[in-house]
BAVEXLO-951863 format. One line per 2 residues: their letters; for each residue x, y, z negated of C-alpha. Coordinates in nm, 2 decimals, padded with zeros to 4 digits. Layout:
<atoms>
A	X,Y,Z  ...;
</atoms>
This chain:
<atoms>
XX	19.31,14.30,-04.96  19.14,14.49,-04.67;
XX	19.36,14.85,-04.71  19.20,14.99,-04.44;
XX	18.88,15.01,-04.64  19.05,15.12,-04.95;
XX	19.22,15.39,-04.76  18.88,15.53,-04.61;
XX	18.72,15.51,-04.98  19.07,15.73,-05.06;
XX	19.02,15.97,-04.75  18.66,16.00,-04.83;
XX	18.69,16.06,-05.21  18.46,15.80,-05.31;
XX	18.44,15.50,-05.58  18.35,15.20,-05.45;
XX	18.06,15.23,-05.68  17.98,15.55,-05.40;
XX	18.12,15.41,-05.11  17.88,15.09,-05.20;
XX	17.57,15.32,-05.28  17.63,15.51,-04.98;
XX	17.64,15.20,-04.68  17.35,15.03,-04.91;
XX	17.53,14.71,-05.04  17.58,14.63,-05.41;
XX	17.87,14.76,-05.58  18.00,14.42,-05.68;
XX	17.95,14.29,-05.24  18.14,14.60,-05.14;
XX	18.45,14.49,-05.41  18.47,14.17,-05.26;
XX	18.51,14.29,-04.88  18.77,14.54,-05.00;
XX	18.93,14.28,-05.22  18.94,14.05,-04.90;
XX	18.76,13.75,-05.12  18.42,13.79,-04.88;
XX	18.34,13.88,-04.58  17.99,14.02,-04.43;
XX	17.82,13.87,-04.13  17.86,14.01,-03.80;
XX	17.53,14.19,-03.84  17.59,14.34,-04.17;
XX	17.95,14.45,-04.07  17.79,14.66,-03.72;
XX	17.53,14.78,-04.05  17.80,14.87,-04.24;
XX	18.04,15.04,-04.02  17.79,15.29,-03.88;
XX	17.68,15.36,-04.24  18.01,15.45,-04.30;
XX	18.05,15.63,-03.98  17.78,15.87,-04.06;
XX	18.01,16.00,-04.38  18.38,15.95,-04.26;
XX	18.58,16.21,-04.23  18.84,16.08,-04.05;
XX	18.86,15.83,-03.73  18.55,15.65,-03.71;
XX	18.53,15.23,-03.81  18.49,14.99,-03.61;
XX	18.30,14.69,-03.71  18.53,14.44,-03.59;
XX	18.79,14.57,-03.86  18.63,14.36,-04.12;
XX	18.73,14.04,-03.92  19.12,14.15,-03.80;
XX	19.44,14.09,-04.03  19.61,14.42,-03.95;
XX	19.44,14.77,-03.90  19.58,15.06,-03.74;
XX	19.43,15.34,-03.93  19.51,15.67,-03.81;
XX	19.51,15.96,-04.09  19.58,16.34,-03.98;
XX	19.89,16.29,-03.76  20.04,15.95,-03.83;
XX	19.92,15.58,-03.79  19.96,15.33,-04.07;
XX	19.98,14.95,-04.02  19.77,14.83,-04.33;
X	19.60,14.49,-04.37;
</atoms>
């Protein structure tokens, strides 16, 4: 499971019915990448991650998060190893 993208669904107050309307991907595509069963295309990932950029409250993603095991993702004042 990618937590990372979980966590900035949490921080973001979305669904991932939201979260998938809002970057422009089916609800069912953006279930798999969270889930960790798919993964998108280099292309679609930089697509995705600015998408999500433009709405993220918090530290901005990086594309290349969708192809690491572990994430640091920093929230207020802390960091949290997720993968």
């Amino acid at each position: 499971m990618r937590m990372w993208l979980k966590r900035w669904r949490d921080v973001n107050g979305l669904t991932q019915k939201q979260a998938a309307r809002a970057v422009e991907i089916p609800e069912t595509t953006f279930a798999s990448y969270e889930q960790g069963h798919r993964s998108p295309s280099v292309d679609r990932a930089k697509t995705i991650a600015e998408k999500m950029n433009d709405i993220s409250r918090g530290e901005d993603v990086k594309w290349t998060y969708f192809f690491d095991d572990v994430v640091l993702i920093s929230s207020t004042k802390r960091s949290e190893e997720v993968s």
